[in-house]
LUMDRENRO-346985 format. One record per residue (C-alpha): residue number from 1; residue in one letter; y, x, z negated. Coordinates in steps of 0.001 Angstrom, whole numbers, plus 500000, padded with zeros to 6 digits. Layout:
BEGIN
     k   r       py       px       pz
   NUM   A        Y        X        Z
...
// end
This chain:
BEGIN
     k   r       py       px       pz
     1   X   500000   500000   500000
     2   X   503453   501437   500816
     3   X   506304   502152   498514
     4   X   508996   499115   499140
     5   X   511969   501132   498214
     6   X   511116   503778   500801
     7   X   511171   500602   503399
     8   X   514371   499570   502022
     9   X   516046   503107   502379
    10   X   514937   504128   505189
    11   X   513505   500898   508238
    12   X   513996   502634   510896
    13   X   511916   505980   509683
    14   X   509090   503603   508538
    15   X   508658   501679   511598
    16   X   509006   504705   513865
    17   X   505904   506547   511483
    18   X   504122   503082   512323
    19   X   504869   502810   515890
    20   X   502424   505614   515980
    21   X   499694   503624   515117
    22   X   500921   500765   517574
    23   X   502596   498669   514596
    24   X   506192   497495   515463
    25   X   508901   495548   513920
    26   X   507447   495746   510613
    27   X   509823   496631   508584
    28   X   511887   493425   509212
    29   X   509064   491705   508208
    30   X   509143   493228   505193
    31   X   512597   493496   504354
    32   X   512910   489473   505193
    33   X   509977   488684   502608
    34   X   511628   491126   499816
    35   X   515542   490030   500685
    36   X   514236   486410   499674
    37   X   512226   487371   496736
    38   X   514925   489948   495514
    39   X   517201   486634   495860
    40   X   514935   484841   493902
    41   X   514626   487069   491134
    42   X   518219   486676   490997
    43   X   518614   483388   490922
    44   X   515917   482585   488291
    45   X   517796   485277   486004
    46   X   521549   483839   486712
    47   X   519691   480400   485334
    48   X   518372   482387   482782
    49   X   521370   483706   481070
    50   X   523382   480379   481540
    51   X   520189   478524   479653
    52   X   520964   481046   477047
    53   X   524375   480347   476856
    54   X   524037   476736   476617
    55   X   521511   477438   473724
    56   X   524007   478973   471927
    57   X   526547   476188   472392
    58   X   524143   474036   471333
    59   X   524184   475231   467787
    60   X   527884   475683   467610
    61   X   528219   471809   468351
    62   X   525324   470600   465798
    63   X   527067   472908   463329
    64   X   530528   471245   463981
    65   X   528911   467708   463390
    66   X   529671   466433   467542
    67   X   526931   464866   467394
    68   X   528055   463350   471245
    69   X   528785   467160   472290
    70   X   525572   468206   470505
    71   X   523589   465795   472723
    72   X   524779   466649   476137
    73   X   524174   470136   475879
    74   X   521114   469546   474923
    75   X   520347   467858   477905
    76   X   521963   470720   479936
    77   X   519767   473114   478386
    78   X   515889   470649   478571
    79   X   517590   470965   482716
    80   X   517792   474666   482925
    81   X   515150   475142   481290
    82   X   513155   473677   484126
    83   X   515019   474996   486954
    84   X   514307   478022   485129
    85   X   510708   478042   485521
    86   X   511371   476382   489408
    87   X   513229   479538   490090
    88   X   510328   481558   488355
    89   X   507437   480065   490254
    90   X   509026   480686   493140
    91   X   510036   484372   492506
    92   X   506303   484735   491502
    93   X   505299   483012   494921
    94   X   507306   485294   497057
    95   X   506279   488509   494936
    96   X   502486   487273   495468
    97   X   503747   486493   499792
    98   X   505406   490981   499383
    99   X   502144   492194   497977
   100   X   500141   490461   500740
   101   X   502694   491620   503253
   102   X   502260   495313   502382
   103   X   498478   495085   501560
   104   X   498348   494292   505304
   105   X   500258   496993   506220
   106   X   498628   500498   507750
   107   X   499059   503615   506080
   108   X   501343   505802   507910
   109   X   500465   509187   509802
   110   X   501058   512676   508808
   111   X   503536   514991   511122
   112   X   500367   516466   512489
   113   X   497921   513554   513080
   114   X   497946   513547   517153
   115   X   499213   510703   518805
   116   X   496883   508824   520955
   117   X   495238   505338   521578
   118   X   491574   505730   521009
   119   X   488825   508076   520630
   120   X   489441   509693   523935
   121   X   492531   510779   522694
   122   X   490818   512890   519680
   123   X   491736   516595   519200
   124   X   488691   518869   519075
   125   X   489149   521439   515950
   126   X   485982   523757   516427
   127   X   482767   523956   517576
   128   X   479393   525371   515684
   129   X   476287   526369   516539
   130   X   474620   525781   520341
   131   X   472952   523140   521567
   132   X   469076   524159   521538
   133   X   467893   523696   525658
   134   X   464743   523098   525326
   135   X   462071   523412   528635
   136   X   461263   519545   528195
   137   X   463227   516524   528613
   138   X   464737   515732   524550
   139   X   463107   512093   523691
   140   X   465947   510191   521033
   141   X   464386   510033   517228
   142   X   462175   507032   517063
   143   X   460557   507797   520335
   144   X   459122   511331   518962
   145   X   455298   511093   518856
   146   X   455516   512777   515049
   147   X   458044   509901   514070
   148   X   456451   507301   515492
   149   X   454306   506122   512836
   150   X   456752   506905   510377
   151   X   459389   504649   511809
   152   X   458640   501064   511795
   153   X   461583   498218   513280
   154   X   459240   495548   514463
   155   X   458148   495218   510483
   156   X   462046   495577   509260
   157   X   463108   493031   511792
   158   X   460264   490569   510584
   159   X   461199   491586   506995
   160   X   465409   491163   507409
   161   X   466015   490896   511421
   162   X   467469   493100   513479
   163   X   469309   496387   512617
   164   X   467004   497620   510043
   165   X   464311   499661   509932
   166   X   461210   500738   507349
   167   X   460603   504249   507091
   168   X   457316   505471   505699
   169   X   455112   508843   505069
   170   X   456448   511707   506689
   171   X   460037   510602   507748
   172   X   460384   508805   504633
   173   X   459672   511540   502297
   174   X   462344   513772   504703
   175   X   464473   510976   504241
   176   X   465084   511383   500491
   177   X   464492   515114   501039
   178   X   467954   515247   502800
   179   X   469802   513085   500322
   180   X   468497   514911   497760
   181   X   469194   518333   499423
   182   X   472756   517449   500426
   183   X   473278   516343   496373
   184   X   472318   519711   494710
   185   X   474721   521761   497387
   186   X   477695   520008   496213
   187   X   477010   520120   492942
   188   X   475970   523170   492359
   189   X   477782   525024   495533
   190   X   480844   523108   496195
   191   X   481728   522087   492385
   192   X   481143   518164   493076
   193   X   480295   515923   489583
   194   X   477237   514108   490167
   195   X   477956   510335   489317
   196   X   475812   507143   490171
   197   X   477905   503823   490445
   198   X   477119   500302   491085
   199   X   476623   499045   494843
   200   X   478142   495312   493940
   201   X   481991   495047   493109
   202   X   484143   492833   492497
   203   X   487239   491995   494907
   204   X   489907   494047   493035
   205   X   487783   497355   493931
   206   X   487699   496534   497216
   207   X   491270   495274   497339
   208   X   492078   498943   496234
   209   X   490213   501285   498713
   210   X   491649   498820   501718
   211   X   488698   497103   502630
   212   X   490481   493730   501570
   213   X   491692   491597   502900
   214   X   491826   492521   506018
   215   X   488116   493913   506663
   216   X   486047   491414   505026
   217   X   484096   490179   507344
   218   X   482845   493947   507924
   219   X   481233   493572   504339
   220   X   478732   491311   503008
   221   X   479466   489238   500148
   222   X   477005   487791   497458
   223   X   477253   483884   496547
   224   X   478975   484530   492982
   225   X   481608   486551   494274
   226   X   480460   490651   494163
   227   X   480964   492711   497032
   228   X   477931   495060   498384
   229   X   479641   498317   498968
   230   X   480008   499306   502418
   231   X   480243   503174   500749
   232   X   480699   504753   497332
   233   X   483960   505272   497890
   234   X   484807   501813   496645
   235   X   483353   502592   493443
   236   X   484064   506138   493365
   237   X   487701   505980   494302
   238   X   488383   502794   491518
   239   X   487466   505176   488867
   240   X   490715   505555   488191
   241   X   492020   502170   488984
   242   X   494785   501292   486420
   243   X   494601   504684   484702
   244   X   497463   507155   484048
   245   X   495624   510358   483744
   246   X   497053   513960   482846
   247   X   498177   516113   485337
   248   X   495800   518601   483329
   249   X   492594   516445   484738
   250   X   493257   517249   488222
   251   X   491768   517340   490574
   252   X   488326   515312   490433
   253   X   485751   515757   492443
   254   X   483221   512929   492819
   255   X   479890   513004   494875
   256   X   477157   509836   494703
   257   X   474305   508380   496986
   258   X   474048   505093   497139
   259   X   472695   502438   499525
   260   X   475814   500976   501927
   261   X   476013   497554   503065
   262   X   477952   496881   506256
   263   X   478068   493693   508802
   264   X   479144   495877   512028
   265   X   481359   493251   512635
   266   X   482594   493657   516340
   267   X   479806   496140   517320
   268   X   477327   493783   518988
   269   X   475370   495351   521887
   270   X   476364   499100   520458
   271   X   473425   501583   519465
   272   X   471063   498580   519143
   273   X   468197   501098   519305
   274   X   466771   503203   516437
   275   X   468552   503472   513543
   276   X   471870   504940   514781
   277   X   474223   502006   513361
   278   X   472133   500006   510438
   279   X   473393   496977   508226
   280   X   471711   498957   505440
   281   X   471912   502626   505259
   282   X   472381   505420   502525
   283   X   474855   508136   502621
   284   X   476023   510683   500239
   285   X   479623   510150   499819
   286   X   482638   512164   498470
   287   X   485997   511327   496710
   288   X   488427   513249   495718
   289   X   491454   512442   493245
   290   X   494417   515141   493391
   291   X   498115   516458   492832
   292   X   500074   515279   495567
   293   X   500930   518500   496399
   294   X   497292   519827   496695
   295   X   495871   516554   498927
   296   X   496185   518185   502297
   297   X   494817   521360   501414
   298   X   491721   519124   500094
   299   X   490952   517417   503235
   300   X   490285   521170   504681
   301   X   488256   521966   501533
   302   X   485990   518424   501746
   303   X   485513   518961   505707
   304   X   484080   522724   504626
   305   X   482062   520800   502295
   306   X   480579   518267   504873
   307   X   480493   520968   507507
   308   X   478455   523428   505498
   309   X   475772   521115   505220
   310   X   475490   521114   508691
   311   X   475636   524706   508819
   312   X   472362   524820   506102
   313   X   470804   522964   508034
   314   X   471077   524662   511569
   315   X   472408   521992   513487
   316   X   475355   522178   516150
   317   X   478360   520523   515287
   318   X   481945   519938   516350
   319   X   484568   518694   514082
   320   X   487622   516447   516041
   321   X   490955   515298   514309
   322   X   491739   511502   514901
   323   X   494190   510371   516974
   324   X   496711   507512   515302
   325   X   494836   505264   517992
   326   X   491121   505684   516589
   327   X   491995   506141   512957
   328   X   491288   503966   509647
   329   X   493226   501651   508105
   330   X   494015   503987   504515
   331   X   494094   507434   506366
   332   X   496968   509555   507013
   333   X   494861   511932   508431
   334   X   491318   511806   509406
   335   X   488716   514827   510347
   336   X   485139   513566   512202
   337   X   482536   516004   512187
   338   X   479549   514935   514847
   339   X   476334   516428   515622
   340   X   474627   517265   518284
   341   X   471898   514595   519322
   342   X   469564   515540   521890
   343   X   467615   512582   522884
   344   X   471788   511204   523723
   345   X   472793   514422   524885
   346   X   476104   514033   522797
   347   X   478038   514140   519893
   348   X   477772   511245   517095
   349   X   479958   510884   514572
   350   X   477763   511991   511019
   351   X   480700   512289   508924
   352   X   484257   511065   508342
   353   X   487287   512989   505825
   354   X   490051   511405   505694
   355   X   493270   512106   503232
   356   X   495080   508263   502096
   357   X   498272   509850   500217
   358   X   499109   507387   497304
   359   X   498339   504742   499677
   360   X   494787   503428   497538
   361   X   496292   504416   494673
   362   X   499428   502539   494901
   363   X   497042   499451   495493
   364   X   495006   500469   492073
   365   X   498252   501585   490153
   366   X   496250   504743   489406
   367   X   498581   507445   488343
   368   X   499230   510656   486772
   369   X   501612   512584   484166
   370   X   503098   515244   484797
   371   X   502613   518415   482422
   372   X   506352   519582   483237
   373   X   507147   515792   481919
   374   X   509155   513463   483783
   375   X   507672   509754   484613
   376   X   504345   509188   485857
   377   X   503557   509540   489540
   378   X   500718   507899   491969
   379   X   497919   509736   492602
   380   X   496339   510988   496096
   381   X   493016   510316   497360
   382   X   490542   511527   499511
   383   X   487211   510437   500767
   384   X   484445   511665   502916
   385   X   480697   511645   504440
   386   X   478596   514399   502657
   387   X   476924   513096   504610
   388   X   475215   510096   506170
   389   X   471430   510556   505475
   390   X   470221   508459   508021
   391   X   472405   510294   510963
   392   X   471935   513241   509257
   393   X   467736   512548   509674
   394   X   468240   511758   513012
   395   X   469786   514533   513687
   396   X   467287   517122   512131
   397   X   464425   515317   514109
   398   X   466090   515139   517582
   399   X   467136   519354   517553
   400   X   463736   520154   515696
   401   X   461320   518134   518388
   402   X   459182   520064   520382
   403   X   457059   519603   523262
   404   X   454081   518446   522114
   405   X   455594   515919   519646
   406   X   456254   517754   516490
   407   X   459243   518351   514748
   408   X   459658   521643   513016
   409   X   462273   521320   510114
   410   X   465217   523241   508970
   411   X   464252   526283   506545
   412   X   466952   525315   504020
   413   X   465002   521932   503930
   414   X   461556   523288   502710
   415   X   462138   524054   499134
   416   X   462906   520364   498901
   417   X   459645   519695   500646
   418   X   457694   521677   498288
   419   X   457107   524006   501219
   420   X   456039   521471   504378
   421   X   457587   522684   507044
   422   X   457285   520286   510153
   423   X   456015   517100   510982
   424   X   452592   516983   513081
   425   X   452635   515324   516640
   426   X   450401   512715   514503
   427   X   452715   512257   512348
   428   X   451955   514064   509287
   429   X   453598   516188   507103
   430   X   452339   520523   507249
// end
């Protein structure tokens, strides 16, 4: 959510950062909501203080015995009494119409997010790793002969429709291999706390990471109100909803796995095969809670993160920066990071970083004080893909698969195997 005064002080700044993003005119929008409630505010005060002053006359005129006098200001004061609380509801209402306004409202894009309309207008950062060229023609994930068996979507479709999937034996037990693999590197490598939250929330969580109200149809949404998370970063960001924390406890750095929940909303006909885009799916997320002045620098410090898992695991990657056009709602600045897929011949997208500002944190009123004292001031957030296990699988079976069906796995993946080191063109794990 955006800072009002800055609106007020400065339109024309605002709606140019905005324009960016293909917003116009919005500060007028604004400004014409806040003009009215500022008036209103106003108004119900002005009635205020003269329903205070009529108060007072009231007791002057019962103490002089005017009993006449006594009994119309009475009535003067039972009447602005209630246009007192008129004036109040209606303050309230347009205060409740501003909040909605701004919740609605984009965050705006740092100086160096590139311009652009959609995902063809990404900026490549670097590259890692080469493609393997292998002397056969690459076969996507679930039409390995090794994963086969392991990889069942006519039983998850009878079980819960379509874009699910059961895994079992081999690719299951890789499955939570990888999850638990990418877990102990950031905790014990990258200086992430562990922390396990709950996957159902309640509105105001959601409200503050952005996903309301505009995005919830992209969520799913249980019959006594609790959202399922569409990522930990819901739960992991609203840690520190409606704290004030000291400046002293900075910065924290959160990592969880969880099962997400998402609709896909608006992505019918996309990656319907495999398990590329899921309604159910588990990722390893990150969040980070800093100084304002150290956020930026963190977005380059949780992309290492994401990108050295990757690197562990010996798969080719390239990390883009998104273009206004293509990025989220709450970013300011977003990095992608996609692997190299074989059996597509392409990049996917197997992790996401993005920096919000105060923007989630002005929505959870989570703040901080400052040791040099002064008043508190609005945190900055960050959030990231540590990464998604299921991409993340698919990737390590597409680059490992090998002529005959097998998939040899990534060395830095066997201790976490208790020393298997490939699936079997049978699909079993050796």
């Amino acid at each position: 959510m955006h800072d009002i005064r800055a609106i007020r002080d400065n339109p024309a700044a605002f709606d140019a950062a905005l324009s960016r993003r293909g917003d116009a005119g919005v500060a007028d929008q604004v400004l014409g909501v806040d003009g009215a409630r500022r008036a209103a505010i106003h108004a119900a005060e002005t009635a205020q203080a003269e329903q205070n002053a009529a108060s007072k006359d009231v007791g002057r005129a019962k103490a002089s015995g005017d009993d006449a006098e006594f009994e119309r200001l009475r009535a003067l004061v039972g009447e602005k009494k209630a246009e007192v609380a008129a004036m109040q509801t209606r303050a309230k209402e347009l205060d409740d119409d501003l909040a909605a306004v701004l919740m609605a409202v984009p965050n705006l894009p740092f100086d160096d997010t590139p311009d652009g309309v959609d995902e063809g207008d990404n900026v490549e950062l670097r590259r890692w790793g080469t493609p393997p060229t292998p002397g056969f023609t690459p076969k996507e994930h679930y039409e390995i002969a090794g994963v086969v068996p392991g990889m069942d979507f006519e039983t998850a479709a009878k079980l819960s429709g379509a874009r699910f999937v059961v895994l079992s034996g081999a690719v299951a037990r890789i499955h939570r291999a990888l999850a638990q693999f990418m877990l102990d590197t950031h905790v014990e490598e990258n200086g992430l706390t562990e922390t396990w939250t709950p996957v159902l929330v309640r509105d105001e969580m959601m409200l503050g990471t952005g996903q309301l109200p505009k995005f919830g149809e992209d969520s799913y949404k249980t019959t006594n109100g609790w959202w399922l998370v569409p990522t930990a970063e819901v739960t992991l960001t609203n840690i520190v909803n409606g704290l004030t924390l000291d400046e002293t406890y900075l910065p924290r750095r959160y990592v969880a796995h969880t099962q997400c929940f998402r609709s896909e909303a608006g992505s019918a006909g996309r990656d319907t095969a495999g398990m590329l885009r899921q309604h159910q799916f588990e990722k390893v997320e990150m969040v980070s809670i800093t100084h304002p002045d150290n956020a930026r620098a963190e977005l380059d410090r949780m992309t290492d993160c994401a990108e050295g898992i990757l690197r562990r695991l010996d798969l080719p990657h390239r990390t883009v920066v998104l273009c206004t056009g293509d990025m989220g709602f709450g970013a300011r600045r977003t990095h992608d990071i996609e692997v190299w897929l074989p059996g597509q011949n392409t990049y996917r997208e197997i992790s996401s970083v993005s920096v919000c500002g105060d923007f989630q944190a002005r929505r959870m009123n989570a703040r901080f004080k400052p040791t040099a004292g002064g008043k508190p001031e609005y945190l900055h957030t960050l959030n990231g893909s540590g990464l998604a296990v299921g991409r993340c699988l698919i990737a390590v079976l597409e680059n490992g698969q090998q002529a005959d069906g097998s998939v040899e796995l990534p060395t830095a993946l066997h201790p976490w195997l208790r020393g298997k080191t490939r699936i079997t063109p049978d699909g079993g794990l050796a």
